[in-house]
C-alpha positions as a Python dict, from the first residue, in 0.01 Angstrom:
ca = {
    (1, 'X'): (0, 0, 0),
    (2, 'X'): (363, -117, -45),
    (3, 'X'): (498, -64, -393),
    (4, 'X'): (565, -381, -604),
    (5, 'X'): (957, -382, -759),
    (6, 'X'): (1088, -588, -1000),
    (7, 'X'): (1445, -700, -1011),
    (8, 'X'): (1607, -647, -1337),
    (9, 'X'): (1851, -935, -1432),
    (10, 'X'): (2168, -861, -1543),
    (11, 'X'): (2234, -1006, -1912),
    (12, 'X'): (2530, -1206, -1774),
    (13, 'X'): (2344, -1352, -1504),
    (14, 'X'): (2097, -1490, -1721),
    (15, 'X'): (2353, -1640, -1963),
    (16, 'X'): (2506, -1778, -1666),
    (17, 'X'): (2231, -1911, -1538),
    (18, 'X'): (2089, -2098, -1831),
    (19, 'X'): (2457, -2226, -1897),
    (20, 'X'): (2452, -2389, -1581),
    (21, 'X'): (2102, -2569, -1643),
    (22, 'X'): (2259, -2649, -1973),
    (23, 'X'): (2563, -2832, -1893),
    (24, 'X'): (2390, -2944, -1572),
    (25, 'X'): (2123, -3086, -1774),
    (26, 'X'): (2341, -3227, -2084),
    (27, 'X'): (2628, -3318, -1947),
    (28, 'X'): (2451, -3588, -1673),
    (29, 'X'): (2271, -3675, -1969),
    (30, 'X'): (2591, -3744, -2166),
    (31, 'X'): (2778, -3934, -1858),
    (32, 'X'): (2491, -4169, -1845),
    (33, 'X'): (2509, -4262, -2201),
    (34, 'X'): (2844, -4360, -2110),
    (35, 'X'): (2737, -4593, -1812),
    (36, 'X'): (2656, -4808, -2149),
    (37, 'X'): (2993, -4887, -2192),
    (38, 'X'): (3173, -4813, -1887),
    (39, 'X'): (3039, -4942, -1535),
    (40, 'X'): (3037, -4666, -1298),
    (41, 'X'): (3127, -4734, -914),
    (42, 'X'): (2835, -4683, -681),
    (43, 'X'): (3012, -4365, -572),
    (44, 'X'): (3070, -4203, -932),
    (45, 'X'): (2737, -4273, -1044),
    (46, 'X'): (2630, -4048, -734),
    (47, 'X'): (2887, -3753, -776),
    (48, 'X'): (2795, -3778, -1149),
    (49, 'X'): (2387, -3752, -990),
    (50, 'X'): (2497, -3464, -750),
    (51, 'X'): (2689, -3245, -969),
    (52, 'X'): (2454, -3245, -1196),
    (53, 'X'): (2155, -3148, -994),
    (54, 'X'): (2352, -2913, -834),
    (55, 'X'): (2467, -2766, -1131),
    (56, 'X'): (2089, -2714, -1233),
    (57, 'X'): (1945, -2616, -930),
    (58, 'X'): (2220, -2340, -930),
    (59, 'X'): (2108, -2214, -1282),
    (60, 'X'): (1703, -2208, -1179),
    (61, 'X'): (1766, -2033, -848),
    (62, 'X'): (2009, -1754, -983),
    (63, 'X'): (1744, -1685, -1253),
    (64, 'X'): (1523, -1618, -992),
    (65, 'X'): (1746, -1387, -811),
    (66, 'X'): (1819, -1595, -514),
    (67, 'X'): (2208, -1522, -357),
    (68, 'X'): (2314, -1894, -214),
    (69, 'X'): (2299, -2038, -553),
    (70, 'X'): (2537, -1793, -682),
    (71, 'X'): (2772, -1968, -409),
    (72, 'X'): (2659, -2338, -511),
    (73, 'X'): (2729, -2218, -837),
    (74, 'X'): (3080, -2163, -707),
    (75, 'X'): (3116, -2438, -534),
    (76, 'X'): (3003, -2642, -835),
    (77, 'X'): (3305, -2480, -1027),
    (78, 'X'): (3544, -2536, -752),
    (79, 'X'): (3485, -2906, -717),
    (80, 'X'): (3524, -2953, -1078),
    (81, 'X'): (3859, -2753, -1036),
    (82, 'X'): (3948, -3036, -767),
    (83, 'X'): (3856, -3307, -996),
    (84, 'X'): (4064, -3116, -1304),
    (85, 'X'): (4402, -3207, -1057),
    (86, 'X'): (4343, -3540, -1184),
    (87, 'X'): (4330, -3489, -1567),
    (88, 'X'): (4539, -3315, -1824),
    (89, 'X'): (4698, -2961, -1702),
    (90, 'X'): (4495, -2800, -1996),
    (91, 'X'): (4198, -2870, -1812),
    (92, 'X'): (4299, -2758, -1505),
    (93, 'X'): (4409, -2442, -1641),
    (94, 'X'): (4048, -2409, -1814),
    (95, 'X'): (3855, -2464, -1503),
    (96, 'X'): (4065, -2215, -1310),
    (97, 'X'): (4026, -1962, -1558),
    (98, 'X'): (3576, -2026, -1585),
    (99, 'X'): (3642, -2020, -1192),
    (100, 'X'): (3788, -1681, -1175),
    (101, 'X'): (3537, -1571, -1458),
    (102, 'X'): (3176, -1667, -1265),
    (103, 'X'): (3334, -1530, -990),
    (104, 'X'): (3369, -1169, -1143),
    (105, 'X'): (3065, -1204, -1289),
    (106, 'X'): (2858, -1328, -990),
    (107, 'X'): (3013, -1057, -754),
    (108, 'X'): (3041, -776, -918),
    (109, 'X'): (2842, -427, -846),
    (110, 'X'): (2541, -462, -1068),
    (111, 'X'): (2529, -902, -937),
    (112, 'X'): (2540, -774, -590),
    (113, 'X'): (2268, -497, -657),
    (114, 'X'): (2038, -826, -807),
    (115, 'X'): (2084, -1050, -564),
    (116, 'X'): (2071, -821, -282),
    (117, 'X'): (1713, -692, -405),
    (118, 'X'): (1406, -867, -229),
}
């Protein structure tokens, strides 16, 4: 009879992780509100839809210790790094810098070791 393992989490991977069903969660919440007063294009209103999904579905799945949505977690940063370009350079400068953080923090030895683990 096989042994059963657990996984344990890294702290920072659970903070992460709830941070990104957080601000997944909240701030698609919070950009609908605005739809009340400004009219979203077709096109923004689905970005707005698909960030935010992705942004949650990135926070469940690293919780449970799966390794792609480390990488749509990523990706989720990255695209709001491309969409910083067009706002204020203190923005972009903010992004970049959470970019390089979940990026250390999603790769690093004891990340690996928990997402590695099956």
């Amino acid at each position: 009879m096989a042994e059963f393992q657990t996984k344990k989490r890294p702290i920072a991977i659970t903070s992460l992780g709830w941070l990104y069903i957080a601000v997944g969660a909240l701030g698609t919440a919070g950009h609908y509100g605005n739809f009340w007063t400004q009219r979203p294009t077709v096109s923004e209103f689905i970005w707005i839809t698909v960030l935010g999904v992705a942004a949650v579905l990135a926070g469940v799945f690293m919780l449970r210790g799966q390794s792609w949505a480390r990488w749509l977690a990523i990706a989720w940063m990255a695209a709001h790094v491309v969409i910083s370009v067009f706002h204020p350079l203190q923005e972009l400068i903010v992004h970049c810098a959470l970019l390089v953080l979940f990026c250390y923090v999603l790769f690093r030895r004891e990340a690996r070791a928990y997402f590695s683990a099956a």
